[in-house]
C-alpha positions in Angstrom: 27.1 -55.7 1.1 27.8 -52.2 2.7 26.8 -49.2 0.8 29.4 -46.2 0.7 27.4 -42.9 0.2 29.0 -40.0 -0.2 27.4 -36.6 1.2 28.0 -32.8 0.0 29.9 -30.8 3.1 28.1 -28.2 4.7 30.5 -25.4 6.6 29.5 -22.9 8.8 31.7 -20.0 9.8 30.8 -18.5 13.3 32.6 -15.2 14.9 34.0 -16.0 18.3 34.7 -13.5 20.9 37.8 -14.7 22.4 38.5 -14.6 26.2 40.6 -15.3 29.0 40.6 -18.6 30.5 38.8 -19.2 33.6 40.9 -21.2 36.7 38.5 -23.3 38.2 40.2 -25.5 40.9 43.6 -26.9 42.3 43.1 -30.0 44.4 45.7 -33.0 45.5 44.1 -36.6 44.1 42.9 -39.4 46.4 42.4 -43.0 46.6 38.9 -43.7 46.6 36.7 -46.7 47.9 33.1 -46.9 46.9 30.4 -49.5 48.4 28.0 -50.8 45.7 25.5 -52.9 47.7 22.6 -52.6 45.8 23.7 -52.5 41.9 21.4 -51.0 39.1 20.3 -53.9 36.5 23.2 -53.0 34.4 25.3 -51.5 37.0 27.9 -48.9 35.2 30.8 -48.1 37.6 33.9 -47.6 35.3 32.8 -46.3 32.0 34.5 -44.4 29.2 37.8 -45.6 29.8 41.2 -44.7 27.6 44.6 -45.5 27.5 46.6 -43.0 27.6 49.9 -42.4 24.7 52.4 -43.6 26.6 50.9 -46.9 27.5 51.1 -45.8 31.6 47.9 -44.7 32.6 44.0 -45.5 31.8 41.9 -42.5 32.7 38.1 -43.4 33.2 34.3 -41.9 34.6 33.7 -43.7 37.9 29.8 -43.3 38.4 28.8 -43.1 42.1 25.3 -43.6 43.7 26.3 -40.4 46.4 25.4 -37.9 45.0 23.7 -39.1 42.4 24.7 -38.4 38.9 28.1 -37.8 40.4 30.9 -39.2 37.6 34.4 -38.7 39.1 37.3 -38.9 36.8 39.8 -41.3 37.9 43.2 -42.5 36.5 44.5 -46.0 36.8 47.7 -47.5 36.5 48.7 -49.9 33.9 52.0 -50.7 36.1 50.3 -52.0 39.7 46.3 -51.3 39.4 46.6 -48.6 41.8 43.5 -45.8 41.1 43.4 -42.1 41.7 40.5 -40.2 42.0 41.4 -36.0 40.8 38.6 -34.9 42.5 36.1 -33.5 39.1 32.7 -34.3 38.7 32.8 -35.3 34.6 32.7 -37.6 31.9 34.2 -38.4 28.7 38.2 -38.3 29.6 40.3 -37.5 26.7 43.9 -37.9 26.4 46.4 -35.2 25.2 49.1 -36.5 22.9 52.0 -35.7 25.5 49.7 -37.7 28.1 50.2 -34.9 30.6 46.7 -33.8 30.3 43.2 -34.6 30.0 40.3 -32.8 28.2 36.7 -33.4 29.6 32.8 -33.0 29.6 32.8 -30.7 32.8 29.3 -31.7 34.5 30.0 -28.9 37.0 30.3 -26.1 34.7 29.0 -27.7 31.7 31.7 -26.3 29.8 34.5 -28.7 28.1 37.9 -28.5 30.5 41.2 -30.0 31.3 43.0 -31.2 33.8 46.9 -30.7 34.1 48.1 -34.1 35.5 51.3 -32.3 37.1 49.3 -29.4 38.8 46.3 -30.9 39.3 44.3 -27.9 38.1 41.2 -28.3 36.2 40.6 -25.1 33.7 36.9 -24.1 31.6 37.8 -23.6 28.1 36.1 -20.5 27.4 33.8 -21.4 24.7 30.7 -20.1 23.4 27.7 -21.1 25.1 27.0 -24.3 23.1 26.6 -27.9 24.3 29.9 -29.5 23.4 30.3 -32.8 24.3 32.8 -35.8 23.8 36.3 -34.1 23.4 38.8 -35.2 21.2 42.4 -34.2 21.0 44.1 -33.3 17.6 47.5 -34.9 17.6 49.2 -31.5 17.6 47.8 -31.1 21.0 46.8 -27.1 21.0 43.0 -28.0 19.7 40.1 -30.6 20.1 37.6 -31.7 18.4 33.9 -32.0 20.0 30.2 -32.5 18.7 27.0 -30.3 20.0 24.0 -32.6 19.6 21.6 -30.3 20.8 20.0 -26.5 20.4 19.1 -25.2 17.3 20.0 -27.5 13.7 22.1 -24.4 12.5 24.7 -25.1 15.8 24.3 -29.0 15.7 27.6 -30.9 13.8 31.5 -31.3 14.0 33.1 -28.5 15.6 37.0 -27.5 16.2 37.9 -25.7 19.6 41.7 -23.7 20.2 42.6 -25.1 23.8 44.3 -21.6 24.4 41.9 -19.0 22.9 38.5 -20.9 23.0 38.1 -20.1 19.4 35.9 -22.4 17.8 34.3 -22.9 14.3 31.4 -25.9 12.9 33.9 -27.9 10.0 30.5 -29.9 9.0 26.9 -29.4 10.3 25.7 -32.7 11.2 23.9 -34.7 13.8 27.4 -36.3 15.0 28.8 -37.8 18.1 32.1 -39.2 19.5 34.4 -37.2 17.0 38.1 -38.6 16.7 41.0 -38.1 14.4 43.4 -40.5 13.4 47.3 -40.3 14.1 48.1 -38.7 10.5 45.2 -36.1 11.6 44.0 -36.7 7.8 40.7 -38.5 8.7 38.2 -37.5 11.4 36.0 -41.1 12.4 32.7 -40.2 14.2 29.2 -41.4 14.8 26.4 -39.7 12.7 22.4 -39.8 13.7 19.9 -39.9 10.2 17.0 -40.3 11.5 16.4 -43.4 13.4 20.0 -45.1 12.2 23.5 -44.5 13.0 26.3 -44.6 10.9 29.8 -44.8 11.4 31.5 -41.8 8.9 35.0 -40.7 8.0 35.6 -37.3 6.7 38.8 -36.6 5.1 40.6 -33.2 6.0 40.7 -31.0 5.1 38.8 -31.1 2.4 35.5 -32.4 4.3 34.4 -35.0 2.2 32.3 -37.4 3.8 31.8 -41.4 4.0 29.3 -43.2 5.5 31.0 -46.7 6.0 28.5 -48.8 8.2 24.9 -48.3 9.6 23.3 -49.7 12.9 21.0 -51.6 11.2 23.8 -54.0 9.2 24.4 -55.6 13.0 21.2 -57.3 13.2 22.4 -59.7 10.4 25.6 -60.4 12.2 24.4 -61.4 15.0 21.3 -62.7 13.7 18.7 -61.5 16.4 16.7 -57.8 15.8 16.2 -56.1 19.2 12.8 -54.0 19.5 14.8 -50.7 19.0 18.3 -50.0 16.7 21.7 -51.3 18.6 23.5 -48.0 19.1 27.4 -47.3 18.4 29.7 -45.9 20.8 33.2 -44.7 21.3 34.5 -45.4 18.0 38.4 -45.1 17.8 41.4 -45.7 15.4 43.8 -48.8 15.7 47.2 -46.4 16.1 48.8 -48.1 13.0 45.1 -46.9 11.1 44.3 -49.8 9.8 40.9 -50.4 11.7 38.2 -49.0 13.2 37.3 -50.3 17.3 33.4 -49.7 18.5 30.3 -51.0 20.6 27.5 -51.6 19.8 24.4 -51.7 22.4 20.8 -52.0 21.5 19.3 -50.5 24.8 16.1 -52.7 25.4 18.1 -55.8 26.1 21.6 -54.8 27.5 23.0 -56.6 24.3 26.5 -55.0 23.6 29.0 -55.9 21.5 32.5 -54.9 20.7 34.0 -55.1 16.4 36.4 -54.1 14.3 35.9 -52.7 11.1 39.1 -53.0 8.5 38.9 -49.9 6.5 40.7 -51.7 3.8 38.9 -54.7 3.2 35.5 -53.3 4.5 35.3 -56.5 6.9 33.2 -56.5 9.7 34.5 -58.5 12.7 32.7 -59.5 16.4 35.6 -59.2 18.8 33.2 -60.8 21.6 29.8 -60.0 22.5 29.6 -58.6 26.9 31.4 -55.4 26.6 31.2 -51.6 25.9 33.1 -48.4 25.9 36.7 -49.9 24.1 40.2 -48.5 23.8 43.2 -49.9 22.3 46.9 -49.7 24.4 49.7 -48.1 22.3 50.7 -51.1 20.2 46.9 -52.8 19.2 47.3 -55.5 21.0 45.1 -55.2 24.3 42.3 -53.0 25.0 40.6 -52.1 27.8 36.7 -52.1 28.3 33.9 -51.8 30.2 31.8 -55.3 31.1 28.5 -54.9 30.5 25.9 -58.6 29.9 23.0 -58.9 31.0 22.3 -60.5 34.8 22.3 -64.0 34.7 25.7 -66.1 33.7 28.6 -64.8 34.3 28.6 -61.7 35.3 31.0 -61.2 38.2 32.8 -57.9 37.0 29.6 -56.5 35.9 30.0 -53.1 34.9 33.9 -52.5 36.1 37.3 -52.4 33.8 38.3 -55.3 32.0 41.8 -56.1 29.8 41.0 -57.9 26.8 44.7 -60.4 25.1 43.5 -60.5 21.4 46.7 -62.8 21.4 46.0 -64.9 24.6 42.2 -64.2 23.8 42.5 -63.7 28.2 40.0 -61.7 29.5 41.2 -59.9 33.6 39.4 -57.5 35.5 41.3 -54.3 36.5 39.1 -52.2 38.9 37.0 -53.5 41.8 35.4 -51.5 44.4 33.9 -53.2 48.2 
């Protein structure tokens, strides 16, 4: 049995001086080969991958061994395969609700930015000097959510950030990552550090009540095996009809990962299949994209590249592939 605990919210109000937003760069995308000849143990080209609203596009991090810690964002179409590379060195692609832009962990300027898909122009939002990570879109579209896990305890939690302004404010002060909202923009799903453990956590908004609805430690039962060190979750996200949650886990020692589905309703816990990380769900719930990741040994021709994943068909096809 799964415990629900329920915690008191903590807010924070912080004064923002609001500025003007700073243009960083205009350049034309292009296709993009890459040679992998000597792949790390788990090799992680394609990683963070999401579908985008209207179903046409996947954007993605493509990591690249010149120069190293290089992560170019790259978009992918559903239609015919074909990849574009827009030319910014960052992580963590987030989709805006009209699918004509992307919001993203700038590892260039280390600030959050996005990218206008019709211009091409990437743009710092100008926050305040904070480590914000993993951006989130509110289904309005004019702000996003994102998460500083680092600095001081009084800056670490769940933060809101006005696309236009920069204005930001802390809604709960937490050690949280990978906020998102659901499509009624009612309940915020993100990934909560206590200690050693995880937990996956809802907060209802706006009131900023708080539910811890799974821990780390409740997969080990599951798949009945206990890695030396806690399987971690990652990219949690909504079905869009709300029903269930969609997550990884990975304990780190042993390359284990593992992609579930949590009904919020029923509380049921469900392995999807065990080989992949970094999931997203298409616009109807029916096929998500992920990123294959099993350990080197049987099957692992794909390794560490795009994959489709039929929960009708139960069909697994590879969708990116570099020489």
């Amino acid at each position: 049995m799964i415990s629900i605990i329920r915690l008191k919210p903590i807010f924070k109000s912080t004064l923002i001086v609001i500025v003007l937003l700073s243009y960083i760069s205009c350049t034309s995308p292009t296709e993009t080969t890459l040679d992998f000849t000597s792949p790390p143990m788990i090799p992680l080209h394609d990683i963070d991958a999401v579908w985008s609203p209207d179903g046409l596009q996947i954007a993605y991090s493509h990591s690249s061994k010149i120069p190293a810690g290089y992560f170019g964002i790259k978009l992918l179409s559903v239609e015919n395969l074909a990849t574009t590379e827009l030319g910014v060195n960052g992580e963590f692609p987030a989709w805006s609700p009209d699918s004509k832009m992307l919001a993203i962990n700038n590892l260039t300027s280390f600030q959050l930015s996005t990218i206008d898909l019709e211009s091409y122009s990437t743009i710092n939002i100008p926050t305040i000097p904070l480590n914000f990570l993993y951006p989130s879109w509110y289904p309005s579209g004019d702000s996003l959510l994102s998460s500083v896990n680092s600095g001081s305890t009084s800056e670490r939690g769940l933060w809101t950030i006005h696309i236009s302004t920069g204005y930001s404010r802390c809604l709960l002060s937490a050690n949280v990552v990978d906020p998102t909202w659901n499509s009624r923009e009612d309940t915020i799903l993100f990934i909560e550090w206590v200690d050693d453990i995880q937990y996956l956590s809802l907060v209802s908004y706006p009131s900023i009540s708080v539910e811890r609805i799974t821990k780390s430690d409740d997969y080990y039962s599951i798949l009945d095996r206990k890695p030396a060190i806690h399987p971690y979750f990652g990219n949690p996200s909504f079905h869009p009809n709300d029903t269930s949650l969609l997550f990884h886990t990975t304990a780190l020692n042993n390359h284990e990962a593992s992609i579930w589905i949590y009904d919020i309703s029923t509380k049921n816990i469900s392995l999807v299949f065990s080989g992949g990380l970094c999931p997203s769900w298409n616009l109807k719930g029916d096929i998500l994209v992920y990123t294959k990741s099993v350990v080197y040994g049987a099957n692992t021709s794909g390794n560490g590249y795009l994959w489709l994943y039929d929960t009708k068909s139960n069909q697994h096809t590879q969708i990116t592939f570099h020489n």
